[in-house]
C-alpha positions, 0 to 999 in steps of 0.5 A: 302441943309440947313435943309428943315423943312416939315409937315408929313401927314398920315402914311409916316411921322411916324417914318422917317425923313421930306420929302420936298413936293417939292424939287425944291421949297426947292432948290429955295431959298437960305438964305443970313445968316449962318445957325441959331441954332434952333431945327426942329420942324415936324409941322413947317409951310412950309413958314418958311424953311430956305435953307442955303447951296446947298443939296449934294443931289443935286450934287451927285446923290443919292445912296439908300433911306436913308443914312448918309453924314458928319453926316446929315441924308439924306432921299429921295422919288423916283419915276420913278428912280427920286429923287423928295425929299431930307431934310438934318437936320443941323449938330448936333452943330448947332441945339442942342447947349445943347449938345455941352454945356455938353460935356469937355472944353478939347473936344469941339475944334478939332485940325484942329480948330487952323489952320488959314482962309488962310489955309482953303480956301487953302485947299477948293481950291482943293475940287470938288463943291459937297465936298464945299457944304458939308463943308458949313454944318460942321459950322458956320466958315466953312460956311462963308469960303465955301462961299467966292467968291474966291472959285466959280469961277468954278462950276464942276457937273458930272453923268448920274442922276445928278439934274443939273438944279436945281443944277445950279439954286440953286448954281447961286442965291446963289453967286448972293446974293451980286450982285442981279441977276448976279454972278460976279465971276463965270468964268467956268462952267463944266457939261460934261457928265450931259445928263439930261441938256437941254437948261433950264439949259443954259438959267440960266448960260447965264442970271447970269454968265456974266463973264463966260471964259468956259463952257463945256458941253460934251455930254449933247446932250439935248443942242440945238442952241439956249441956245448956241446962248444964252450964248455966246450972254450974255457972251462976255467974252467967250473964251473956248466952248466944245460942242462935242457930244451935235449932235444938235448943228449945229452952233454957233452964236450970237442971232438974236437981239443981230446979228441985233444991232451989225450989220455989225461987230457982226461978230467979237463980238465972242471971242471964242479962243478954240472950241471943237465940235466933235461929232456934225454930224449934222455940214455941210459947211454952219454951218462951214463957219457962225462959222468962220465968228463969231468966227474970233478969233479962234486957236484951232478947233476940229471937229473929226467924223463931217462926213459932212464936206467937202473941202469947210467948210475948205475954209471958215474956212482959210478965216475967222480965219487966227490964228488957230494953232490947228486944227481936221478933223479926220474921215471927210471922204469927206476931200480930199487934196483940204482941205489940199491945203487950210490949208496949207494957215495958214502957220507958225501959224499951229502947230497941224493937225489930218487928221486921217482916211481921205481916200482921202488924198494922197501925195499930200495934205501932201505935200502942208501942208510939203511946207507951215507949217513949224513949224508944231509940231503934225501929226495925218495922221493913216490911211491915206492909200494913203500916201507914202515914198515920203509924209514922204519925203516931211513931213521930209525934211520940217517940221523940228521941227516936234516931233510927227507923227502917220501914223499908218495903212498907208501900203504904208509907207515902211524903205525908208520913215523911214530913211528919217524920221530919218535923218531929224527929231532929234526932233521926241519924238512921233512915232506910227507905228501900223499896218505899213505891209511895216515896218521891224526892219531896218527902226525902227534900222535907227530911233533909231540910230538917234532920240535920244530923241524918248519917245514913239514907237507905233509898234503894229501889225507890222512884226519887229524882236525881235533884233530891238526891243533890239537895240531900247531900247538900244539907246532909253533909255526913249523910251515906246516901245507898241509892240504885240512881246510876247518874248520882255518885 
């Protein structure tokens, strides 16, 4: 933040630094001019704080009770293992501009002085938020340049004790500085892993952020329905939500009144493109199918380890978003192969599928999918253990362009399959056999006298000699080979 100026009162304000009374009324104001060059004072009034930048304080979480950043002494009083005050006093050349007076011509500028406007928004270009507001204390110049709209269309925050609310409060009302109330050139905002957000915080980015593209708040499981429902409602513009692991996030939806005005066709209002919400396992069919029905527009959908899902949500989901390319039901363990004859209804657009750990799909269900998805390019079927040679078959002889296959942990899975595998799939990069018990150094010699092109082979914790591993290598000279063979190196 910019320098925060507070009375000293009794024995805490001898000797140390100001400490701010109230962090959140020091964070709630933010000065529309650079910085002016003016001493602190210890018994300036409250009234006249001036908040120039956003305090790093606020967007890394601190490290100890006093400590030194860029040359700006930070001080801070905790409580309960919260940060409930931080002052940063302005950098030295802002507030003693006699010291500066006094030293050589020759020592005033520093190299990096000479280099143009263009080149250090480059340069700032690549710097993570937390570093930005610390170059808007350096100087005026870098001030201004920190500032520039072109560098805040994305505002990333991560940690466990970040202050992130307050951080996104302070950083929107300062890019609405120029538009009052709404920041224009905000398309992102990334706060995965921030467990202190709740739907508070969500509110503030849904109110001034009416451009937002993404949002990403992996692990934040603070979040509810409702700040979602709020965001997406002011964001029309919404393509990318990453909601996994926030668990009360069962639905996403427009908000009643906006339902209400756009009804019949708010169904199609949602522009939502890429959807991640694994993690969520509170998510049910019902859940599913009001998703699919918004959120028509949908082509990449991830719910891993949604446990509650069943045939039926898969149903919904094909009849309302016939364009999903991508798609993840990994351990949904009530996925059987009545989920996989429905998507097997997408066709030609499937490209990606993970059934991974759905133990009740057999051969059947891949080969629906082999039958209908030609073009498919990814299978996650590990640990799948009704699958056998005849679903690779299947899988093999129909989905030509298939380039990575995982059916690890799939028993039934024998050399049989893998020579059918290798004789049909020359475009196969990608290849994890781990813990295959039916799979031997034939197989593995049939697939790498024909898949030239193989990069990776998963062999983990399967019974393949020595020679076949040799023979891999030779013919497969990119290939990663992840093996448990101690002798093969």
């Amino acid at each position: 933040m910019g320098a925060n100026n507070g009375k000293q009162s009794g024995s805490e304000g001898k000797g140390s630094s100001s400490i701010s009374s109230d962090l959140s009324s020091s964070t709630d104001q933010t000065s529309t001019k650079a910085p002016k060059n003016a001493a602190t004072s210890e018994d300036s009034d409250l009234s006249m704080r001036t908040v120039s930048t956003p305090s790093p304080a606020l967007i890394l979480p601190p490290r100890s009770s006093s400590a030194v950043l860029n040359g700006s002494s930070t001080s801070s009083s905790t409580f309960g293992m919260e940060t409930i005050a931080m002052v940063h006093t302005p950098p030295t050349s802002l507030t003693h501009p006699q010291r500066g007076l006094r030293q050589p011509r020759d020592q005033q500028g520093a190299p990096i002085d000479i280099l143009p406007d263009h080149a250090f928004l480059q340069i700032f270009t690549h710097l993570p938020t937390n570093q930005l507001c610390r170059c808007a204390r350096v100087c005026r110049r870098w001030y201004n340049l920190a500032w520039d709209p072109r560098l805040w269309r994305t505002i990333r925050l991560t940690g466990d004790v970040l202050h992130v609310e307050r951080a996104l409060r302070v950083l929107t009302r300062r890019l609405c500085q120029d538009t009052p109330n709404v920041c224009l050139t905000l398309e992102a905002v990334v706060v995965s892993g921030c467990r202190r957000l709740t739907d508070r915080g969500l509110y503030t980015v849904a109110q001034c952020c009416p451009e937002l593209r993404r949002l990403e708040v992996a692990g934040c499981y603070n979040v509810s329905n409702e700040a979602v429902f709020e965001v997406v409602s002011r964001c029309p513009n919404l393509e990318h939500l990453d909601v996994s692991g926030c668990s009360k996030v069962t639905c996403i939806s427009l908000t009643r009144d906006v339902s209400v005005k756009l009804s019949p066709l708010h169904g199609q209002q949602i522009s939502i493109r890429y959807l991640d919400m694994t993690d969520c396992f509170a998510l049910e069919d019902e859940g599913l199918h009001t998703i699919a029905a918004h959120c028509t527009q949908l082509t990449h959908l991830y719910l891993r380890r949604c446990v509650r899902l069943t045939d039926e949500g898969l149903r919904f989901l094909v009849i309302y978003c016939p364009s999903v390319r991508e798609l993840s039901v990994s351990d949904c363990r009530f996925i059987s192969d009545f989920g996989l004859r429905e998507i097997a209804k997408l066709e030609g657009r499937l490209r990606y599928l993970s059934v991974a750990h759905c133990g009740r799909i057999t051969d059947v269900g891949v080969r629906y999918v082999a039958k209908y998805c030609i073009r498919l390019r990814y299978l996650n079927a590990r640990g799948c253990e009704g699958l056998t040679d005849h679903g690779i078959e299947h899988l093999a002889k129909n989905c030509l362009k298939l380039k990575s296959l995982d059916i690890g942990k799939c028993p039934l899975v024998s050399d049989a399959g893998l020579e059918q595998l290798a004789l049909n799939s020359f475009n196969l990069k990608r290849l994890s056999l781990k813990s295959c018990e039916s799979i031997t150094g034939r197989g593995l010699q049939v697939v790498a006298a024909n898949c030239f092109d193989l990069q990776l082979l998963n062999v983990q914790d399967c019974d393949v000699s020595l020679e076949a591993l040799r023979f891999v290598k030779r013919h497969c000279k990119r290939c990663v080979i992840e093996h448990t063979n101690p002798a093969f190196f």
